[in-house]
Backbone bond lengths (Angstrom), bond angles and torsions (degrees), N, CA, C in turn:
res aa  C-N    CA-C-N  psi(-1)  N-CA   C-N-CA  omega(-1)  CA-C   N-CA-C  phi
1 X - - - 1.455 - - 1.520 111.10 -
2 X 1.403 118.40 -51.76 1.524 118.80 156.07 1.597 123.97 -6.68
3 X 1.927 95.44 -80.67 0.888 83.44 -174.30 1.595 127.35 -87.67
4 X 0.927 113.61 -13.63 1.490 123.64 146.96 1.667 132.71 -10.42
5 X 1.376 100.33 -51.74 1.970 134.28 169.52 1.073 100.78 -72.46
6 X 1.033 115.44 -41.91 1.978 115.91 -161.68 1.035 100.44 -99.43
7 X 1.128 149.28 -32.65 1.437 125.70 -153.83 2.021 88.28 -109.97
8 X 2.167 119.92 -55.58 1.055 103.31 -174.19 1.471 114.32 -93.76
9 X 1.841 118.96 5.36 1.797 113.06 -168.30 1.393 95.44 72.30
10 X 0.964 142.90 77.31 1.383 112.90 157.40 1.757 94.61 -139.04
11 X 1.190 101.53 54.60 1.730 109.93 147.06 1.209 120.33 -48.21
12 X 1.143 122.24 174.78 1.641 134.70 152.57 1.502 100.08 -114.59
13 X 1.464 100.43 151.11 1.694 118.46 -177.09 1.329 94.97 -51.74
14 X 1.465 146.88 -40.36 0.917 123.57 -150.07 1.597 121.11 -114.02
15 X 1.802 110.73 10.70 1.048 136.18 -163.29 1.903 103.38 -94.00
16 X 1.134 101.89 -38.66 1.954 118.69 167.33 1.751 94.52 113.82
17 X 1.155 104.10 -19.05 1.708 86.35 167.21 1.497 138.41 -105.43
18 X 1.554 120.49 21.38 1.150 118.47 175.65 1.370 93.03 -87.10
19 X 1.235 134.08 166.40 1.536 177.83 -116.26 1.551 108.14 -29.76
20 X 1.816 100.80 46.24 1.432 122.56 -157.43 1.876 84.94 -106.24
21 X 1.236 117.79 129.78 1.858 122.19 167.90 1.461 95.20 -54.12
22 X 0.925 134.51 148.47 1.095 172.52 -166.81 2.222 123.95 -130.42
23 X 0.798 122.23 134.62 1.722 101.25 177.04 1.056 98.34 -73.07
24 X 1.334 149.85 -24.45 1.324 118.44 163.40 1.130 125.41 -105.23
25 X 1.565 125.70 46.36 1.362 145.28 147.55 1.505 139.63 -114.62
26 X 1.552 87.21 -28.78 1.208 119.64 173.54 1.658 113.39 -62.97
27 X 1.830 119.46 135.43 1.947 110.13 160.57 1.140 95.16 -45.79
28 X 1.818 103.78 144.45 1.292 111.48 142.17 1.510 120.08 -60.58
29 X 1.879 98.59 158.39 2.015 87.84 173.00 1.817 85.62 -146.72
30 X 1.596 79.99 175.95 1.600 78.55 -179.53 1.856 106.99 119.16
31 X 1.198 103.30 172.19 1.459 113.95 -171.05 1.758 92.97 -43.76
32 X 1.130 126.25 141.74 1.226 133.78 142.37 1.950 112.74 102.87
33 X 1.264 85.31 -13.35 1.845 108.99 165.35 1.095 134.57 -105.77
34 X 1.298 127.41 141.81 1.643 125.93 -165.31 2.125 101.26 -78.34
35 X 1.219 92.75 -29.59 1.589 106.61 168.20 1.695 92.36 100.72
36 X 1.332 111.47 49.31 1.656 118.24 162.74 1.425 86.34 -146.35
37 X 0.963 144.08 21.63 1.960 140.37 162.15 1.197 104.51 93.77
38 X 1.379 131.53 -3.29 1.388 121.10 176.86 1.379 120.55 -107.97
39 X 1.462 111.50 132.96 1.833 113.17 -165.64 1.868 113.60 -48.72
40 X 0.912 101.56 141.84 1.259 109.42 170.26 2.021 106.99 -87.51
41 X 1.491 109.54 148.80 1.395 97.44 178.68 1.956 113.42 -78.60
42 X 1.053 79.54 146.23 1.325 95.63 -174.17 1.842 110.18 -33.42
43 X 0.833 127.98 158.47 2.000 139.15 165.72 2.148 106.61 -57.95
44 X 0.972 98.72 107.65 1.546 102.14 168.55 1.717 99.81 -51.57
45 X 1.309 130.95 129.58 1.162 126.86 135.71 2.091 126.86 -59.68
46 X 1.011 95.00 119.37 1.490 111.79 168.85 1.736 126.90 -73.25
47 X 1.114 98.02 97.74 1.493 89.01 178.34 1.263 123.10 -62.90
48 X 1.723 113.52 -173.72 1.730 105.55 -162.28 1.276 98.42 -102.45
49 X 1.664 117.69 2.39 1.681 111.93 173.11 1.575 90.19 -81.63
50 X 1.099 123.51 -68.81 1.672 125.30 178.97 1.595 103.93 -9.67
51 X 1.366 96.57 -75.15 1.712 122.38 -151.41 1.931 93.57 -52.37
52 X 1.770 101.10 -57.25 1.638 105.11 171.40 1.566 121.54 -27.47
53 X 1.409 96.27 -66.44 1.559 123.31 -173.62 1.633 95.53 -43.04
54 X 1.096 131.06 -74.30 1.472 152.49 -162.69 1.597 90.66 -40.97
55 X 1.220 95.75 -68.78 1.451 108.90 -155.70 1.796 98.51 -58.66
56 X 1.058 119.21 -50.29 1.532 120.67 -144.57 1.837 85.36 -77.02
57 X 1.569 115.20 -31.82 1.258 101.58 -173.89 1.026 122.54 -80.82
58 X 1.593 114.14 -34.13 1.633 102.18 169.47 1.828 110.55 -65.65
59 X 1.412 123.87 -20.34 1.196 110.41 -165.53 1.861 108.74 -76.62
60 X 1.499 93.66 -28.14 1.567 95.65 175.16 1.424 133.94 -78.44
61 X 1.545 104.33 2.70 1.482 132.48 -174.63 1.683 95.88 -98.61
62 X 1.177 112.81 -31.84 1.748 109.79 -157.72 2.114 81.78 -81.73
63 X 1.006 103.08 -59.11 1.573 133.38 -165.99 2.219 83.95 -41.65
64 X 1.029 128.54 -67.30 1.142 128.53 -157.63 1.661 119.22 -69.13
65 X 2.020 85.04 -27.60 1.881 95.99 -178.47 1.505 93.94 -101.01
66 X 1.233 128.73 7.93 1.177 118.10 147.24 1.558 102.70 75.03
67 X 1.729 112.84 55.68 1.117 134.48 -179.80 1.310 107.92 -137.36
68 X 1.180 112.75 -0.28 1.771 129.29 165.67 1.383 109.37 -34.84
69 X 1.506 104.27 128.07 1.841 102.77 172.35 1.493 99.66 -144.38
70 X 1.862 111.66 125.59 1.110 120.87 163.92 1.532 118.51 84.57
71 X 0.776 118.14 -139.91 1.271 118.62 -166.79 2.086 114.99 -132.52
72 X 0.879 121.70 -177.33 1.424 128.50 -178.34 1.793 115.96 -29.32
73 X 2.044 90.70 -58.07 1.742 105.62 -168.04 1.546 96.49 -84.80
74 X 1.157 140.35 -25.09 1.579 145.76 178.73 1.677 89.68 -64.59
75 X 1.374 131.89 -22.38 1.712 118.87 -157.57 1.604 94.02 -97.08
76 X 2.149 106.37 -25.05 1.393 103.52 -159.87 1.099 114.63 74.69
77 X 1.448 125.97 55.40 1.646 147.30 -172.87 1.359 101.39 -153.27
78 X 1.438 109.90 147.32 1.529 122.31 -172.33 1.556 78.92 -90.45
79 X 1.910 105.51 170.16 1.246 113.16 147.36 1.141 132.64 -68.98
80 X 0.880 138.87 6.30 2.185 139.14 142.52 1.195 122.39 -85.85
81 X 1.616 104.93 -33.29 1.711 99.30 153.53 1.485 120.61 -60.71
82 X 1.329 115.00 -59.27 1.872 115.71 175.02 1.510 112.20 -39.69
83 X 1.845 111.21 -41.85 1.601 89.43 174.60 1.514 115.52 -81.21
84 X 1.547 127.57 -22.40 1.241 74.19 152.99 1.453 161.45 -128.44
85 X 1.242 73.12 35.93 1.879 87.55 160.34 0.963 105.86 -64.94
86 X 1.605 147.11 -34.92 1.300 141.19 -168.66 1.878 100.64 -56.47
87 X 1.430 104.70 -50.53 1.237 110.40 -150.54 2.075 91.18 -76.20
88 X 1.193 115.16 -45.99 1.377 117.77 173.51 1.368 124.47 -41.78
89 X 1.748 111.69 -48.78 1.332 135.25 157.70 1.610 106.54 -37.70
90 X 1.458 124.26 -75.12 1.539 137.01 -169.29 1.277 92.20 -59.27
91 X 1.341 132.90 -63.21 1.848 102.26 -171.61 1.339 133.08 -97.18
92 X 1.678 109.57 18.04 1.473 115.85 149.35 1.442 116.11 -76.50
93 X 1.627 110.53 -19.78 1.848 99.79 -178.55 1.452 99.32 -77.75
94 X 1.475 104.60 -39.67 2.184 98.28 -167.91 1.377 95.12 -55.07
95 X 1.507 107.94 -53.44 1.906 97.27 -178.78 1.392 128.65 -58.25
96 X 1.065 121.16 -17.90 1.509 140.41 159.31 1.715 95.73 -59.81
97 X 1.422 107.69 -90.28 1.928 95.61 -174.21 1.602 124.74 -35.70
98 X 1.502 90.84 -48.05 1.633 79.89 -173.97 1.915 100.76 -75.51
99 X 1.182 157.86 67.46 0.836 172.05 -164.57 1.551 108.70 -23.27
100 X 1.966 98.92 57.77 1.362 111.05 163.55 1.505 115.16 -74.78
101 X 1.811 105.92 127.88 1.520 97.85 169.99 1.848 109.79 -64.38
102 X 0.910 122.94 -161.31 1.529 155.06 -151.60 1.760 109.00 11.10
103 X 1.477 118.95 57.70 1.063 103.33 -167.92 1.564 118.69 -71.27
104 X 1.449 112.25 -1.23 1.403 107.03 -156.19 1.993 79.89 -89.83
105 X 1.287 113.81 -55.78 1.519 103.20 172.30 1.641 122.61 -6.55
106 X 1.106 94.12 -70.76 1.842 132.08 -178.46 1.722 94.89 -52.92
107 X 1.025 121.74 -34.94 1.870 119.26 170.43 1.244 101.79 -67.08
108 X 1.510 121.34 -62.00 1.294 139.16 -157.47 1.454 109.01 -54.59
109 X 1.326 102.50 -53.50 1.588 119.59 -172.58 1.833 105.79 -65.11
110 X 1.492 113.77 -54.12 1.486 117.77 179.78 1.349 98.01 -63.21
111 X 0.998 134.84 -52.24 1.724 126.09 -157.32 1.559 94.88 -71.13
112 X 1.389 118.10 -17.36 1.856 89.78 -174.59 1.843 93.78 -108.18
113 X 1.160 133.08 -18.43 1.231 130.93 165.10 1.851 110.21 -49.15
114 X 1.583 98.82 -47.72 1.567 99.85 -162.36 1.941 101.27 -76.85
115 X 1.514 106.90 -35.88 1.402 108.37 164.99 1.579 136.49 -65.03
116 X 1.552 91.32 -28.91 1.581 94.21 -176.49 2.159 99.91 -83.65
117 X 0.804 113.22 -0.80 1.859 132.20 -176.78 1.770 94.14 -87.97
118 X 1.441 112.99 -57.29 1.310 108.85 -164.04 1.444 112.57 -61.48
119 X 1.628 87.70 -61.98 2.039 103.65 171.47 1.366 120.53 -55.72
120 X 1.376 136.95 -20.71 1.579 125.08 -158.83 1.416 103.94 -71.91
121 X 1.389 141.07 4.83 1.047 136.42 -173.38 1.244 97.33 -118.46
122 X 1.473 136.47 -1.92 1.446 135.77 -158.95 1.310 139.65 103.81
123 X 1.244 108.39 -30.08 1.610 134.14 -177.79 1.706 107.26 159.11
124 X 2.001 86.14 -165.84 1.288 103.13 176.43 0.970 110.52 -85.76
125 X 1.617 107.18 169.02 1.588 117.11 -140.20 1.996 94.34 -123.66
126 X 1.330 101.10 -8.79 1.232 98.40 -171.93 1.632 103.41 -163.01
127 X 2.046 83.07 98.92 1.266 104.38 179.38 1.375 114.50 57.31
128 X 1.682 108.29 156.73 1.000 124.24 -147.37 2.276 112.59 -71.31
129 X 1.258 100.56 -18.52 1.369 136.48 176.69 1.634 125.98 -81.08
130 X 1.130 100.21 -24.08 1.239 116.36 176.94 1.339 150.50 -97.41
């Protein structure tokens, strides 16, 4: 009778398992489902110019409003990422003094120039840190 309920439902109303979901009646849920039974599309992979870009810009944004903490591996930046945030950092402040508008642009734009330079070959070239 068990499996009978479970696999075709065929409770009676008054038994507690007729018009009860079932796993094989029930949406699927779970990784890869919207949780109404239909797949969700798969996760975009992020590349490491992306991931660079992201990183170096929010880190050069924290660094300028002066919410900076620690050092390079505290930001979760390799050392070629930290430089260049360094260098992204240094010419958002000159553009800051000389009282260029869009400085956050000017992050945006250097951090994926200096990332898309590091990555176009694949990565770093020296060691895993670098």
């Amino acid at each position: 009778m068990l499996a009978c309920s479970a696999v075709a439902g065929c409770g009676t109303a008054d038994s507690g398992h007729a018009g009860r979901a079932t796993p094989a009646t029930r949406p699927a849920t779970g990784p890869g489902t919207d949780g109404s039974g239909t797949a969700s599309p798969a996760p975009r992979v992020t590349s490491d110019t992306e991931l660079c870009t992201k990183l170096v810009g929010h880190g050069a944004r924290e660094v300028l409003d002066g919410r900076a903490y620690g050092d390079y591996q505290s930001m979760g930046l390799s050392g070629g990422q930290y430089d260049i945030l360094r260098e992204v950092v240094d010419a958002a402040r000159a553009a800051r003094r000389q009282g260029t508008a869009g400085v956050g642009e000017l992050i945006d734009r250097r951090a994926r120039e200096g990332c898309a330079a590091r990555y176009r070959s694949g990565g770093p070239d020296e060691g895993p840190w670098r």
